[in-house]
C-alpha positions as CSV (number, residue, x, y, z in Angstrom):
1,X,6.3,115.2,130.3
2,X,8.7,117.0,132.8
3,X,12.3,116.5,132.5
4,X,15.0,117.7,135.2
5,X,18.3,119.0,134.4
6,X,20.6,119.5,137.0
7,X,23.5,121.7,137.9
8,X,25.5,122.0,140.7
9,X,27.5,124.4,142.8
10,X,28.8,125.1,145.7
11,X,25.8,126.8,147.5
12,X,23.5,124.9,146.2
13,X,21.5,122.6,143.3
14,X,19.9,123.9,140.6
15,X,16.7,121.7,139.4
16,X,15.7,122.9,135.7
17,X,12.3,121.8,135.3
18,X,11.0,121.6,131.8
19,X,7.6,120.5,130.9
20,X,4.2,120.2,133.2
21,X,4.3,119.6,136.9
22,X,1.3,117.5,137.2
23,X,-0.3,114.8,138.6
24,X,1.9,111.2,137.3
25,X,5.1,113.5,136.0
26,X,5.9,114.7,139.8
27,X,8.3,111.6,140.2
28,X,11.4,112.4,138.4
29,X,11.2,116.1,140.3
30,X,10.8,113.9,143.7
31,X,13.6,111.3,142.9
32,X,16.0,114.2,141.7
33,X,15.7,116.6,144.7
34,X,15.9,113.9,147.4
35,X,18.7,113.0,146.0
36,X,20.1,116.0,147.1
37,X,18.8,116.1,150.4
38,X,21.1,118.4,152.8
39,X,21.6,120.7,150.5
40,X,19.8,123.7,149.4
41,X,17.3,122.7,146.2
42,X,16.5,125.2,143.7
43,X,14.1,124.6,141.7
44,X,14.3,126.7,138.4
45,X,10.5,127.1,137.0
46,X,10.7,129.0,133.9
47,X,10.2,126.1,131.6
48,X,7.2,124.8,133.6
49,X,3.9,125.2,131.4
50,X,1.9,124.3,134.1
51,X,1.6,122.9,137.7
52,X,-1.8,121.1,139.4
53,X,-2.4,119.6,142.9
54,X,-0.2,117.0,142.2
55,X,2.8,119.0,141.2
56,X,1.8,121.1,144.6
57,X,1.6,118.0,146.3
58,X,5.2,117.2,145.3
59,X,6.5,121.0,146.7
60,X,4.9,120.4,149.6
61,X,6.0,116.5,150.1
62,X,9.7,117.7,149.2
63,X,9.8,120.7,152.2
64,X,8.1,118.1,154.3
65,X,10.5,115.9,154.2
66,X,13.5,118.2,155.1
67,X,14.6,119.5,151.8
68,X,15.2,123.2,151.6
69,X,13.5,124.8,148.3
70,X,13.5,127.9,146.8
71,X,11.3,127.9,143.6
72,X,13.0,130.7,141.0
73,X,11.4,132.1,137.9
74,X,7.8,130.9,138.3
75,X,6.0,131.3,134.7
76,X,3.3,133.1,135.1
77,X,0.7,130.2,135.1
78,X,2.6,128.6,138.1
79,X,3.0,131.9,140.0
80,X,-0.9,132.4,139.7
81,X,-1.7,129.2,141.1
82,X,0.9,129.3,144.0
83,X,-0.7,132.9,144.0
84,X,-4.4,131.5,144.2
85,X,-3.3,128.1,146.5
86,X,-1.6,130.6,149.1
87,X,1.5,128.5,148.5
88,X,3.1,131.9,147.3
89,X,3.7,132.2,151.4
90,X,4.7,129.0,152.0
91,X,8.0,128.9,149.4
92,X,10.5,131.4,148.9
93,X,10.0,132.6,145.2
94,X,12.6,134.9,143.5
95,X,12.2,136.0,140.2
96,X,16.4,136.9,139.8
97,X,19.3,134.8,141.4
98,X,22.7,135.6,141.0
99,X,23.2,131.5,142.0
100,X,21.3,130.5,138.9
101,X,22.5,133.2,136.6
102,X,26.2,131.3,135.9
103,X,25.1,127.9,136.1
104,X,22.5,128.4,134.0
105,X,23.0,126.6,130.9
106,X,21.1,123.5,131.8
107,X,21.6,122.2,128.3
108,X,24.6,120.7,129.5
109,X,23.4,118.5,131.9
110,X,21.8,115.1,131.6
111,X,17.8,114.9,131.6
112,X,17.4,112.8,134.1
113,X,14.4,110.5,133.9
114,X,13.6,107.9,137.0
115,X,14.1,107.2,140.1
116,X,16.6,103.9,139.6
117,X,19.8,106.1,138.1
C-alpha cells in the first residue's frame, strides 16, 4: 500500500511517498499532487520499495497534465528502473535538497488516503 504525507512550504510541496508505486496504489499519489497543481510537486522517493508501469504511468500522467515534479531520493530499485525506462531523462532527479532537508519530518503530517478528502 502507498501512503502520502505531505508538507508544505513556501517554494514548494513535498509528497512523502511510502510504500510501492504500482499498478492500483497510484491513486492517492494522483489525487494528492493535483491537488496541488500550480505549484512545484516534489515527490520524496526514499520510502518507495518499488515502482512498475503503473506507478510510471502516474509520473508521466501527473507532468502531463501541467504539474511540475521533481522526484528526490529515488531508492535504488526505482532509480534503476527510471534508469532502464529512460525516464531518468524525462524527470529531474536529485539525490540532496536543501527544500526537503527542513521539512522533512513527514511524520507530522496526515497520511492521506483518497481522493474524496
Amino acid at each position: 500500500m502507498l501512503s502520502v504525507n505531505v508538507k508544505e512550504n513556501e517554494e514548494a510541496v513535498v509528497l512523502h511517498c511510502k510504500g510501492a508505486l504500482v499498478r492500483g496504489e497510484e491513486t492517492n499519489l494522483l489525487c494528492t499532487a493535483v491537488r496541488h497543481y500550480g505549484k512545484t510537486v516534489i515527490l520524496d522517493l526514499s520510502g518507495v520499495s518499488s515502482i512498475d508501469a503503473g506507478g510510471i504511468g502516474a509520473l508521466i500522467a501527473l507532468q502531463t497534465a501541467g504539474v511540475y515534479l521533481r522526484l528526490e531520493h529515488p531508492t535504488k530499485t526505482v532509480r534503476e528502473v527510471l534508469r532502464v525506462t529512460g525516464m531518468d531523462s524525462v524527470f529531474e532527479i536529485r539525490e540532496l535538497s536543501s527544500v526537503s532537508t527542513p521539512i522533512a519530518n513527514a511524520s507530522d503530517a496526515p497520511a492521506l488516503a483518497c481522493c474524496g478528502d
